[in-house]
N, C-alpha and C positions, 0 to 999 in steps of 0.2 A: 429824191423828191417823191410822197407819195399824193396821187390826184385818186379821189375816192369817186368812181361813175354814179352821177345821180339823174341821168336823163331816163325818160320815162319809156324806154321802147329799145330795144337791143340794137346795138349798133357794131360793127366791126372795129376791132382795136387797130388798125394803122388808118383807118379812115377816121375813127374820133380824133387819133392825134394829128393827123394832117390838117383836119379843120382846125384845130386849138392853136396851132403852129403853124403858119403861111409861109413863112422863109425856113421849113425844113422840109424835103418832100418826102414826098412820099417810099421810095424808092429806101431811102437813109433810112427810114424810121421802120422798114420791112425786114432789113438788113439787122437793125441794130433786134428787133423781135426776135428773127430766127437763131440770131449768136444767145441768146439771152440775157442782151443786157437793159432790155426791156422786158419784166415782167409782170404777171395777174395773180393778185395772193400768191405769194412769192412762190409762183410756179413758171414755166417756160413753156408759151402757148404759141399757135400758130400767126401767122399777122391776119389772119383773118377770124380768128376767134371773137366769139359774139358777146359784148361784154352785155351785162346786167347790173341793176340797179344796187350798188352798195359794192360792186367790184373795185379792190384795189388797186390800182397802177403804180408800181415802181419803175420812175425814170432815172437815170445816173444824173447826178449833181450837176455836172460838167456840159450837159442839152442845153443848148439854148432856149430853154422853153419860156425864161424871161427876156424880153425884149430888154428892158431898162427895170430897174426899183420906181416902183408907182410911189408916188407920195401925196401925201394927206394934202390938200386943196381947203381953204376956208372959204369954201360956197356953198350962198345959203340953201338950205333942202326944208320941202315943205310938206312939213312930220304930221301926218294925220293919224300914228297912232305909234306911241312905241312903249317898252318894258325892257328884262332883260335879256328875254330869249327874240322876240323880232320888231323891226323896224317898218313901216309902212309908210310909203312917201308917195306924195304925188308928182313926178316927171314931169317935167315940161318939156315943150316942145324944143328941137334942135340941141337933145342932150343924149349925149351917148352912154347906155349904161356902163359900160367897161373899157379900158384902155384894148386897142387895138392899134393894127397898123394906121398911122397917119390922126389917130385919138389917144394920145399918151397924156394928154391932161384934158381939166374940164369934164370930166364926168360922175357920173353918180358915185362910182368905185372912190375917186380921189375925195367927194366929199364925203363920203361915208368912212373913210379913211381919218380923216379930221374931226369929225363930230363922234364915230366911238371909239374911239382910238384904238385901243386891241382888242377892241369887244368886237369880233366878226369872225365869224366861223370860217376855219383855212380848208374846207372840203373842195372845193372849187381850186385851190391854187393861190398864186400872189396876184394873178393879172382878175381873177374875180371873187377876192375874197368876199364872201356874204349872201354872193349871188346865187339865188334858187332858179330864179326866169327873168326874163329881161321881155323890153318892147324896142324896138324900133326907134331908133334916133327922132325921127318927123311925127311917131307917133305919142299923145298925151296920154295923162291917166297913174292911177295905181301897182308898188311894183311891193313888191314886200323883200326883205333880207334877213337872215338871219346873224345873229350873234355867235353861235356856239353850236358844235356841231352834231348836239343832240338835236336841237331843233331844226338845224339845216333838212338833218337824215329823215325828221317827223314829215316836213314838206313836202321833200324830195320823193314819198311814199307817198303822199296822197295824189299831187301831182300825175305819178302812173297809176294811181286807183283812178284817175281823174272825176277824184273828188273836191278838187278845188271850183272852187265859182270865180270865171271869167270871164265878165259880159262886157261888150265894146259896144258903143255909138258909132257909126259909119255912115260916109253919107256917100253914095254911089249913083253914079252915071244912070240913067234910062229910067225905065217906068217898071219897076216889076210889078207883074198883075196877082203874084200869090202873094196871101196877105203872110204867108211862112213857107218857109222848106227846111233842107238840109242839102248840106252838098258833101259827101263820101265819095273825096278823091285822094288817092292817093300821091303824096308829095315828095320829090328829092330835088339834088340839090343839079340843076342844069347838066348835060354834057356838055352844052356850047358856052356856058359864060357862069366861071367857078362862082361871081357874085348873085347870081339871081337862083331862084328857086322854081321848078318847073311840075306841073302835074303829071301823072305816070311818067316821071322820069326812073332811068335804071337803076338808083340807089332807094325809090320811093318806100316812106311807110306810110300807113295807114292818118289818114288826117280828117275830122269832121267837123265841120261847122253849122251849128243851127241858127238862120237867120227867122226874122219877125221884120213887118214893115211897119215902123211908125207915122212916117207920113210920105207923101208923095208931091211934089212938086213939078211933074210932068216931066219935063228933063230929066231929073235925078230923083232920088228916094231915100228916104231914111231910116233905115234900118239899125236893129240891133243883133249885136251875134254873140253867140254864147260858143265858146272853145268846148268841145268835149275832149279833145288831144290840143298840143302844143309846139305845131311845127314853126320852123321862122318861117314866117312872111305869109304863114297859113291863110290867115285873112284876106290880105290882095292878093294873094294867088289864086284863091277859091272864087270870088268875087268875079275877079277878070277873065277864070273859065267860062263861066255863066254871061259873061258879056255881061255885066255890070259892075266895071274897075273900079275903083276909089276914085272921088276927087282928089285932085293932087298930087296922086299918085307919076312922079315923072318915072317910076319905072316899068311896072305895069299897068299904069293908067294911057289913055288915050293919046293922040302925040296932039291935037289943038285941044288944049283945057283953058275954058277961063278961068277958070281957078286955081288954076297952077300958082306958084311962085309963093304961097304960105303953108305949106307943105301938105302932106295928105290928110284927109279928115278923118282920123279915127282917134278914139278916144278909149282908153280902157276906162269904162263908170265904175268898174264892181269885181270889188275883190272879197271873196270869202273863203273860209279855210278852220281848220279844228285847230286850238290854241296847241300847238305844242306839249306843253305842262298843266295848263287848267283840262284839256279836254274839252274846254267848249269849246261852240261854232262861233265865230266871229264876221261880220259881214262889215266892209267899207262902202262908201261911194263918192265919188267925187264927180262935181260941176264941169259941165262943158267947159272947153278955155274960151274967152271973148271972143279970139277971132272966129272959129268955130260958131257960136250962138251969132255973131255980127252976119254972116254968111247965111246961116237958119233965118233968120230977119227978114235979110234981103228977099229970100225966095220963097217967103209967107207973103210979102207984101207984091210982090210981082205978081203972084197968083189971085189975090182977093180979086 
């Protein structure tokens, strides 16, 4: 099996594959690197060799690097913009983009599976085929996939150019009094808990977010944040350094939230990016979800 590295920042080759595989450790997959039967452009590297963007990975057939055969799902997806090189859809809330442990169906990967049927780019693998970025299961908004894996690779470049446009709605705890910032913290992934993501942690890269406040509410604030990189969980982890966590957030948000229990409030609005094959720029956006704007409502009208 070959997996083509399309993340946008160098990462260690037995630590990418240890994340992409949970039930193979780490140890196995260092083992199987030095014998070489894990190779990079069919060369024989170190397991700590730092892969790069467009690097090839040959894994032997025989890895369980597939949990199960994903299959094509007929759920509906809500297409705000497609051709034949990518698709553009808006995510709902409490939808996983890709099959993982304990998510083998129901997600965007299985309906995307179904609505283009072999039209998805295999750069990713079989557990993501199409997948450029992904958001957060609780979190709403714009995701885009590709087709074919000339356009995957176009993405996958701009991406680490971080030239894409992606601006999130968030609504966060307390009163920030800057009408804008930035926060340049550096992100990896926990030593104390493989699921969460931590600031200066020991595997950290480089991560920054530029926020804007659009309104304020006294308690909370609503801001909007612009990704300039693209860490998971970048957003509530940055947020919650600064003492100002997401609503809803039950992971790094507050432990009493009233607003807990309809998940966290962010929103990706705004997806932009250069077409692939035309060359041009392209810009989406999409609507707060109800519950989201039903919540905005609330705490305009508390405040008059």
């Amino acid at each position: 099996m070959i997996i083509t590295y399309t993340e946008n920042t160098k990462k260690r080759l037995d630590s990418y594959l240890s994340e992409l595989v949970e039930d193979m450790s780490r140890s196995h997959i260092s083992k199987k690197i030095k014998d070489g039967g894990i190779t990079v452009n069919e060369k024989k590297v170190k397991p700590g060799y730092e892969l790069s963007l467009g690097d090839s990975i040959s894994v032997p057939d025989d890895e369980p690097l597939e949990e199960t055969a994903i299959l094509p799902e007929d759920i509906p997806l809500d297409i705000v913009y497609e051709d034949k090189d990518v698709i553009v859809i808006n995510k709902p809330k409490d939808m996983v983009v890709h099959p993982a442990c304990g998510h083998s169906t129901g997600t965007v990967v299985n309906a995307l599976l179904f609505h283009c049927k072999d039209s998805l780019s295999g750069i990713n693998g079989e557990l993501r085929p199409g997948i450029v970025h992904r958001i957060d299961k609780d979190t709403t908004g714009l995701i885009v996939a590709c087709k074919n894996d000339k356009a995957h690779l176009s993405l996958a470049s701009q991406l680490a150019a971080h030239s894409i446009t992606r601006c999130y709605t968030a609504l966060v705890h307390g009163n920030i009094r800057e009408d804008s910032g930035t926060v340049d913290i550096p992100i990896g992934r926990s030593d104390k808990d493989r699921k969460k993501m931590a600031p200066g942690a020991r595997n950290s890269r480089s991560a920054v977010t530029h926020f804007k406040v659009l309104e304020r509410y006294g308690d909370y604030t609503l801001i909007e944040c612009r990704l300039e990189t693209g860490r998971t969980h970048q957003i509530r982890v940055h947020m919650a350094y600064i003492k100002h966590p997401l609503a809803g957030d039950e992971v790094y948000g507050v432990k009493k939230d009233r607003l807990s229990g309809r998940g966290q409030y962010l929103h990706a609005r705004v997806l932009g990016f250069i077409h692939p094959s035309t060359g041009e720029y392209m810009e989406f956006e999409s609507p707060l979800p109800p519950y989201f704007e039903e919540t905005l409502d609330k705490l305009r009208k508390r405040n008059l």
